[in-house]
N, C-alpha and C positions, 0 to 999 in steps of 0.2 A: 670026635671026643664028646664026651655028655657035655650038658650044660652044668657047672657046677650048682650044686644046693645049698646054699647056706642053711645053717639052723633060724637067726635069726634077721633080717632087715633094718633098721632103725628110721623112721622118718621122720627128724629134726633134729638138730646137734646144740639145741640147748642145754641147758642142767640136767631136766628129766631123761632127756635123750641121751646125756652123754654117763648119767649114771645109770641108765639102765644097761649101755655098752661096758661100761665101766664092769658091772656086776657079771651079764653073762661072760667076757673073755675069765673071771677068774674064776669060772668053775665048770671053762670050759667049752665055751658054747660057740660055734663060728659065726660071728656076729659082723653085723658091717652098719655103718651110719652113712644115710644119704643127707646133706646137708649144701645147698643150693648157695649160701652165704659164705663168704668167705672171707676167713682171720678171726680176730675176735668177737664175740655176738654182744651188744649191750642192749636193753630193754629197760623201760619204765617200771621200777623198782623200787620197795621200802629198802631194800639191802641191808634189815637187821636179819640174822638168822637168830632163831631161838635155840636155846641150850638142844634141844631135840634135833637138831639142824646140824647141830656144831657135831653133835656126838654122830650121825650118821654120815657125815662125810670123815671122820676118823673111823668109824669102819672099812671106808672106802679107799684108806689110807691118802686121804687129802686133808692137807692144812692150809687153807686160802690165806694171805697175810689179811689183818681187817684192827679193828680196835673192838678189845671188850666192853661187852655191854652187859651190865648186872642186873637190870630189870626195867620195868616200864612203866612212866610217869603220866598221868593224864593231867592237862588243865584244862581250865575254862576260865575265857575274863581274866579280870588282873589278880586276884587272891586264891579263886579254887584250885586244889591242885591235891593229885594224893599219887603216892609213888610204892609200888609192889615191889624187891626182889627176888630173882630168880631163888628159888630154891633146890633147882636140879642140876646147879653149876653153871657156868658164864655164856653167856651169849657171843656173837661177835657180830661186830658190821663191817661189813666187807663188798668192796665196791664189785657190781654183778661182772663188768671186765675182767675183775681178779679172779672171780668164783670160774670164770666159764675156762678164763688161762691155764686156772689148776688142773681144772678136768680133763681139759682135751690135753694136758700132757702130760697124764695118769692114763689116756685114754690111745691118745700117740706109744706110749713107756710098754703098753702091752700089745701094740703091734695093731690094732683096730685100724682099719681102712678105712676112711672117711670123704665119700666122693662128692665132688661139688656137684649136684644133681638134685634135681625136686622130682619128688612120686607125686605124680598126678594120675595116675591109674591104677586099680586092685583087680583082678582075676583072682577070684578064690576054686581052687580044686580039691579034691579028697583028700589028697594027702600033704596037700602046699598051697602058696601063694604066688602071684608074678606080679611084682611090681617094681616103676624105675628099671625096668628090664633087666630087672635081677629076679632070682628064684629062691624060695626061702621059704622054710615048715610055721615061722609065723612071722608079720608083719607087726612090726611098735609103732603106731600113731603117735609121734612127740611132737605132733607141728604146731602147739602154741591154742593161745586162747579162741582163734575163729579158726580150727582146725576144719580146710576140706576135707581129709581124711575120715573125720567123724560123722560129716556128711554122705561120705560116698558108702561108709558103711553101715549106713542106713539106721545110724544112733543117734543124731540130730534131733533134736526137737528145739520148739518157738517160745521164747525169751517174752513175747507182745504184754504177758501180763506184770512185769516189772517194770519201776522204775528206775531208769539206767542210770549208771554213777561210770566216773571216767575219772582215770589216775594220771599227775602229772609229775615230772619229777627233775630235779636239777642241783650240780652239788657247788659248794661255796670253799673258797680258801679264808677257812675261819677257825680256829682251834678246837676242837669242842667243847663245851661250857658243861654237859652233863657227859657220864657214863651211861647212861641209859635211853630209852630209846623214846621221845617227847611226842606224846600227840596232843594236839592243842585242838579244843571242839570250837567250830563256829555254828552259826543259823542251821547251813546246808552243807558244809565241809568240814574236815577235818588235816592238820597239816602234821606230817609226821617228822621228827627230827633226828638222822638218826649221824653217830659221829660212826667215821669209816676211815679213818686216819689217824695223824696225832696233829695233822693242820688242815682235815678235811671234814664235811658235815654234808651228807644228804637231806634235801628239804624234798620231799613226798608231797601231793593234795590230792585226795580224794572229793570227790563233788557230784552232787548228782546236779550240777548246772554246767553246761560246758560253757568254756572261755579259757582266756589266756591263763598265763602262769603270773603274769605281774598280778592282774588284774583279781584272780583269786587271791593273792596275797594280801590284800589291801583287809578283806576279812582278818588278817591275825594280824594287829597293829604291833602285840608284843616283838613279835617273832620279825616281824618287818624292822622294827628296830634295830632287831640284833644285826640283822643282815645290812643293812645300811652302810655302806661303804664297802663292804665282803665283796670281794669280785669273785664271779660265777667263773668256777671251772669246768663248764661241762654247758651243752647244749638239754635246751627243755626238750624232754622225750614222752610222749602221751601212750596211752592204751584204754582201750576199753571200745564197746560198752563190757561191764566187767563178769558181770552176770553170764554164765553158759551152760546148760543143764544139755548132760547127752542121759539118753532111755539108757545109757549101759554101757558097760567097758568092753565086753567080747561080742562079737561078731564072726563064730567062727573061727579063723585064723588071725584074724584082725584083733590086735587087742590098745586099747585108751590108755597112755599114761602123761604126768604132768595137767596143765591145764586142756589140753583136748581131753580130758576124762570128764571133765564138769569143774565147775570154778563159782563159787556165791562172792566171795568180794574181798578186797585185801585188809577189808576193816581188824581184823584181829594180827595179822602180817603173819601166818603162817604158811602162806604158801609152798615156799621151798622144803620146807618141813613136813608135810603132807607128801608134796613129789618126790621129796627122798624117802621115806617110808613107803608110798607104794610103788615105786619104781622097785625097792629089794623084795616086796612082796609079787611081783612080775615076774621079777628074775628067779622067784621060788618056784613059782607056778611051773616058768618055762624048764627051769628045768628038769621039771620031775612030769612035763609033758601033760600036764594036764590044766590047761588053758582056761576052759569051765567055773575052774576054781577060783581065780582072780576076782572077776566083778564082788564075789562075795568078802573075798581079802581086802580089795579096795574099799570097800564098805564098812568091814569092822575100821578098818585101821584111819579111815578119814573122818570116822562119827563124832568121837568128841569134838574135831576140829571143825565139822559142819554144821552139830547143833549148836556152838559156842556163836558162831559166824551169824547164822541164822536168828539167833535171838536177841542179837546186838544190832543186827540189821532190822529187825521187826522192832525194836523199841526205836531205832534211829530215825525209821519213817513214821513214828507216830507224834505230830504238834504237837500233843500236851506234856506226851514224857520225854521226847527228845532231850530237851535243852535238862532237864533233872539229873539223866545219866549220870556226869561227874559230882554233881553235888550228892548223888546216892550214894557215890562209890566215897567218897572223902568221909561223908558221916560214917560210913562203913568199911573200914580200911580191912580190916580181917576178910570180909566178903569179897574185897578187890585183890586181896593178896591172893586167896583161891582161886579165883580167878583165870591170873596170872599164871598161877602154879600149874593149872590145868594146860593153860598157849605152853609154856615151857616143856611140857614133855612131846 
């Protein structure tokens, strides 16, 4: 008997991974997800999704439960603070075990085969792939931010000339105090606040200094306050370094989605929002067969979200304007609400 061909592979059963299964089984496509992890996947996460977020997992027909979030607040110190609402409808924050539960069983609900297995090798031929010793017309790279995959297909390149920032993250049984989603600026860090319950709260830190999770807290005395008594319900979960530049998303049959595509940093927290948007532009490409076409879809459709990252990142590393940021953005509340408006879609 032949070996069978799938149309597509999947390598990683995260979000991006599992909406990209998600999309091809429903228009079609014989798809399969290799995922080495098993049960639910959780990762070091802001876990606010933006209204652009919200709205393309109801394409996907998924409703993660989470708590609404209306917009995003920045402070600084004890008085600076200025707060944007969404303008393209509500956000939610929603714990990433929830997000990944919905999917794999939206992703289960159409019959996707999900084998505990890791792809560590690619063979590319004329008219297919072989990899995880399965056969398939294209492979999806979903294996996360230090994707080997990216590597093997020869899209890799060296990060040497950044400074590396590392995410930490851990949630509190605490009510929420805001709807919206709190980043509070220090020296070197930033802590993100976001509620994901009606008695739950994720506390996020971005840092380009590694160390602990208490130990960066001590930077936000506000916020340490709050938390002061709160008992942590969740274990501290790191990643980074955050920063990952691949030369390109096609290789052939090989193609980048999620953070194996390229990743600048969670400062704006759009990430999932980006991999929901070009995961459906993947699944357009694939299935109209022409593969070629994506690195240039991935490109339109992640720019605003890379130049926004990019320019927030490059005033972040500069000493004199750093610490200005929030007080630019309060005297200028119209310009922060823009902003915002822009992360929202």
């Amino acid at each position: 008997m032949p070996e069978r061909l799938h149309d597509v592979v999947i390598a990683g059963g995260g979000p991006a991974g599992l909406a990209v299964a998600l999309g091809c089984a429903r228009v079609g496509l014989d798809v399969v997800v290799c995922e080495k992890r098993a049960g639910v996947i959780d990762k070091a996460c802001g876990e606010g999704l933006m209204p652009g977020a919200v709205r393309a997992l109801t394409a996907l027909g998924i409703d993660p439960p989470g708590h609404p979030i209306d917009g995003i607040t920045y402070r600084q110190g004890p008085g600076t603070f200025v707060h944007a609402s969404f303008r393209a409808g509500p956000g939610r924050g929603v714990r990433r075990t929830a997000l990944h539960q919905a999917l794999r069983t939206a992703v289960d609900r159409h019959g996707v085969p999900i084998l505990p297995t890791a792809v560590t090798d690619v063979t590319q031929y004329d008219d297919h792939v072989r990899a995880g010793g399965l056969r398939s017309r294209y492979l999806v790279a979903a294996d996360g931010l230090h994707s080997p995959l990216r590597a093997l297909a020869g899209l890799g390149t060296t990060n040497s000339v950044d400074t590396p920032r590392w995410g930490l993250r851990r949630h509190y049984a605490l009510a929420p105090y805001t709807d919206a989603v709190e980043v509070t600026w220090a020296a070197r860090s930033e802590a993100y606040v976001t509620p994901v319950g009606t008695d739950t709260i994720g506390v996020a830190i971005l840092s380009s200094v590694r160390g602990g999770f208490t130990d960066h807290l001590t930077a936000f005395p506000h916020l340490a306050a709050r938390l002061a008594g709160a008992e942590p319900v969740s274990s501290v979960r790191g990643a980074g370094p955050l920063r990952q530049r691949a030369s390109g998303r096609v290789a052939g049959r090989v193609l980048l989605v999620g953070d194996a595509a390229g990743y600048v940093d969670a400062l704006t927290g759009e990430g999932l929002a980006v991999a929901l948007a070009t995961a459906a532009e993947l699944v357009r490409c694939l299935r109209a067969d022409r593969p070629a076409d994506y690195d240039r879809a991935w490109k339109r459709t992640s720019r605003r979200s890379r130049w926004l990252t990019e320019t927030l990142l490059w005033a972040r590393g500069r000493p004199a304007l750093s610490p200005r940021i929030v007080p630019i953005a309060a005297r200028a509340p119209r310009l922060f609400a823009a902003a915002v408006d822009q992360l929202a879609h």
